[in-house]
Each structure stands twice: as structure tokens, then as C-alpha cells.
C-alpha positions in Angstrom: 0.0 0.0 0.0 1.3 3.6 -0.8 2.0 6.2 1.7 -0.3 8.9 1.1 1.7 10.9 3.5 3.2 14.2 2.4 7.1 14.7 1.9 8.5 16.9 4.2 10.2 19.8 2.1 12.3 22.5 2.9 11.2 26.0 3.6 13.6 28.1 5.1 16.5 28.5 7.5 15.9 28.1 11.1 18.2 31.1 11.4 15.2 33.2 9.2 12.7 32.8 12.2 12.4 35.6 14.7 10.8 34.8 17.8 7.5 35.2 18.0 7.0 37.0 14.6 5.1 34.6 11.8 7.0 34.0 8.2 4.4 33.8 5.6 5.9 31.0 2.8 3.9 29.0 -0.1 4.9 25.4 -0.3 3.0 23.6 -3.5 0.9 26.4 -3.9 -0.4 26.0 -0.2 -0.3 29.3 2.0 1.8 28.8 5.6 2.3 31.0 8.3 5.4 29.5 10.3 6.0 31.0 13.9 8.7 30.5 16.1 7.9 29.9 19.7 8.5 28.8 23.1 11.2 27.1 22.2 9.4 25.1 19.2 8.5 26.0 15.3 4.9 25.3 14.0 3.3 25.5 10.5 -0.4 26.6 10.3 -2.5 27.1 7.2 -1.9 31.0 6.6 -5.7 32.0 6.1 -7.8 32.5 8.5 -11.2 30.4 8.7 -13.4 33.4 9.4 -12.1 35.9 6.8 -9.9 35.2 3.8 -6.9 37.3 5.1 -3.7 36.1 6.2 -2.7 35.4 9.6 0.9 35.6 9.1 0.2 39.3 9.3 -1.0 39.1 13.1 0.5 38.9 16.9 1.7 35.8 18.5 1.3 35.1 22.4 1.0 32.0 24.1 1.2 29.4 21.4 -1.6 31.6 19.9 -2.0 33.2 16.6 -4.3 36.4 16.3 -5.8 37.7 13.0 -5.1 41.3 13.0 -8.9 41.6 10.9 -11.1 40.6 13.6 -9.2 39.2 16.7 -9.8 35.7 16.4 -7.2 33.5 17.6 -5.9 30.1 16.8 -3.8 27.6 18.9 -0.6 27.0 16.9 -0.6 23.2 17.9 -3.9 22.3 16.7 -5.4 25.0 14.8 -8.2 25.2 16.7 -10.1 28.4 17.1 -9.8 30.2 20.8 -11.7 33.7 20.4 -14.5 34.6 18.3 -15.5 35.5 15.2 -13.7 32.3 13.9 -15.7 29.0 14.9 -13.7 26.5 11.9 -10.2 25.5 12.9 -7.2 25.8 10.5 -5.0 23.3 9.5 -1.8 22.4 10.7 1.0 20.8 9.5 3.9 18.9 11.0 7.3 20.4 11.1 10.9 18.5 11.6 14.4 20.8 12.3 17.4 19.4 10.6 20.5 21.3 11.5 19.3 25.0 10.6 17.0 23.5 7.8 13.2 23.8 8.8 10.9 21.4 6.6 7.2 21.6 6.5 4.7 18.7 5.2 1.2 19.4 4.4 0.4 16.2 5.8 -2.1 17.8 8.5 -2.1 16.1 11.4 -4.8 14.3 13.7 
């Protein structure tokens, strides 16, 4: 049986990430927001569920994302919507660190 499964593909150097300030990249077409934070990198789908603007654009805090349009947030581990207007979570994608190399698949996980 064939693994469905993603690749993982490079997107950028670890180095490239400021703390707690998203990166906006495209990876097969795909919008990602990757944010750098307590001490880990995550890769979230870059538009927000509630309104089609980008969330790389917005403030981090607390493994949280906030969409500077209307204020909804979104947890960075699961996507999941934590403040109104949003209600639909956002996908997320897994992320491995190889030396300064950070790769992204868009393989959501469960």
C-alpha cells in the first residue's frame, strides 16, 4: 500500500525565524504562516477560517496566533479556534528541524 503521506520539504533557515513574529511561505501552492515559539516551530495554514486574510500578518502570544482583521485566535498546535469571530479551525502541518534546515509537510495532522 502507498503512503499517502506528504514529503516533508524545505522551507527556510531556522536562522530566518524571529521569535514570535510569523514568516508567511507558499509550499506547492499552499499558503503557511510559520512561527517560532517557546522554544518550538509550528506550520499553520496561513488564512484565517473566518475571513480570507492572512494570519501571518498578526501577533503571537502563548502558542496563539491572532488575526489582526477581527481578533480571532488560533492555537498553533492544533489549529483550533480560541476567540470569536472564527468557529472552523485551520489546518496544521507537522514540522521537523534538521540542522538549521526547517521542513514543513502538508500532511495535516490528527
Amino acid at each position: 500500500m502507498a503512503d499517502d503521506r506528504a514529503p516533508f520539504v524545505r522551507v527556510c533557515a531556522l536562522s530566518e525565524l524571529d521569535e514570535d513574529t510569523p514568516k508567511r511561505v507558499e509550499l506547492d501552492g499552499t499558503p503557511v504562516s510559520l512561527v517560532r515559539t517557546v522554544g518550538e516551530v509550528f506550520a499553520i495554514h496561513d488564512i484565517c477560517s473566518h475571513a480570507n486574510v492572512s494570519l501571518s500578518e498578526g501577533e503571537v502570544e502563548d502558542c496563539q496566533i491572532e488575526c489582526w482583521l477581527h481578533g480571532s485566535s488560533f492555537d498553533l498546535r492544533t489549529g483550533k479556534p480560541s476567540g470569536l469571530p472564527a468557529t472552523r479551525p485551520v489546518p496544521v502541518y507537522p514540522v521537523k528541524i534538521e540542522g538549521d534546515d526547517v521542513l514543513v509537510s502538508l500532511s495535516q495532522e490528527s
